[in-house]
C-alpha positions in Angstrom: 106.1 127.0 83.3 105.7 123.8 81.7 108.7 121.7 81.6 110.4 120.0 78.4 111.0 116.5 78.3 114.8 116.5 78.5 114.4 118.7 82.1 111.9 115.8 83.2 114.3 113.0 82.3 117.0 115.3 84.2 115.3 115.2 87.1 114.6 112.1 86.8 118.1 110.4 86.5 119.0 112.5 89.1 116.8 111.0 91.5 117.5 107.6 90.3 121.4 108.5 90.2 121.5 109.1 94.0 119.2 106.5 95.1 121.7 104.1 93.3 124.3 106.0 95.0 122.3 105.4 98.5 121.9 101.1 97.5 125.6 100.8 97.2 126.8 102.6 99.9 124.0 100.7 101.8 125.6 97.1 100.6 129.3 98.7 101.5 128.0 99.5 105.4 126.1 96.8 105.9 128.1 93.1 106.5 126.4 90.5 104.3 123.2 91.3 103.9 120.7 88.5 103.4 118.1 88.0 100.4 115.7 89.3 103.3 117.4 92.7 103.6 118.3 93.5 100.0 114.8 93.1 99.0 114.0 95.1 101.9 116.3 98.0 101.1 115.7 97.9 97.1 112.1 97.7 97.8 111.8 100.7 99.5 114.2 102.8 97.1 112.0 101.8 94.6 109.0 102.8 96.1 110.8 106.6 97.0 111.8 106.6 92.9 108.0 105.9 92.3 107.2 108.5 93.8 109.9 110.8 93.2 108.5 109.9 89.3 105.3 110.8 89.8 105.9 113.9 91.6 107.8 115.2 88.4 105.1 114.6 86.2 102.0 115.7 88.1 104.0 119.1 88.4 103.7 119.4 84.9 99.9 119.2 85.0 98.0 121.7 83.7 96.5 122.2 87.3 100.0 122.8 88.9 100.1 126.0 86.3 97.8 129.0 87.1 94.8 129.1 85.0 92.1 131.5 84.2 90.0 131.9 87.3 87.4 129.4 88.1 83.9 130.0 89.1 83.6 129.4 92.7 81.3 125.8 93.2 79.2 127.2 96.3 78.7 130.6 95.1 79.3 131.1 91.5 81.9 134.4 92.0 85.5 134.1 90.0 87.7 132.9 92.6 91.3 135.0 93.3 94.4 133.1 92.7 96.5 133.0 95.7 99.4 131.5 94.2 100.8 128.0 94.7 100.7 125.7 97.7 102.6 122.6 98.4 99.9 119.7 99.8 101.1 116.4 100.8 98.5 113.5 99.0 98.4 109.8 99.5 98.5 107.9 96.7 98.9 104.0 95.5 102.8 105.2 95.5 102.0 106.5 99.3 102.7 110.4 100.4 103.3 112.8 97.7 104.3 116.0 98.1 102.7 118.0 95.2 102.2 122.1 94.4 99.2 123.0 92.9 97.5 126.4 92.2 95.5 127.9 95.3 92.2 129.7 94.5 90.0 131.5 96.8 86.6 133.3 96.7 86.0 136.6 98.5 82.4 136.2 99.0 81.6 133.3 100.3 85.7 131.9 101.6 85.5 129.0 99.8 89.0 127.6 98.6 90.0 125.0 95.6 93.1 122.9 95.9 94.0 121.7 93.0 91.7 124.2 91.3 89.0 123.3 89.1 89.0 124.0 85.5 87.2 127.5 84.9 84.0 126.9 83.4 
């Protein structure tokens, strides 16, 4: 299912809603932070928005939605769709939790993650 725009911006203000939520009750616990620990703390809320951000718009993706099978690479057979599978990536942003189709080939046990496009 592909996702509109206004559900992505949803998501997406909601994130940012409670991470604001998260800074100020942060500056209410914590007795006169320094320069040192607000950078600190807003630095690492905004790398979690990151990527919180990207999360919602790789899943999106055409290779998050199930396609038509692909050919296997080692074996040339149309692989099986196995349904989706949640796969923790590093990225520039750090670990991202994405979901991506899961394919597999009968024959030969090979498996795509994301899949490939079919040929």
């Amino acid at each position: 299912m592909r996702y509109t725009r206004e559900q992505k911006r949803a998501e997406l203000v909601k994130a940012a809603q409670a991470m604001i939520e998260e800074l100020l009750d942060w500056e209410e616990r914590t007795e006169r932070p320094n320069l040192t620990q607000i950078e600190n703390q807003v630095a690492q809320l905004r790398q979690r928005l990151g990527r919180r951000m990207a999360e919602v718009v790789i899943a999106d993706q055409d290779a998050a939605q199930p396609v038509e099978a692909p050919l296997c690479p080692d074996c040339g057979e149309r692989m099986r769709y196995k349904g989706q599978k949640r796969k923790m990536v590093e990225s520039r942003l750090g670990p991202l939790t994405i979901e991506r189709g899961y394919y597999h080939c009968s024959r030969c046990k090979k498996r795509i993650f994301p899949p490939q496009r079919a040929a």
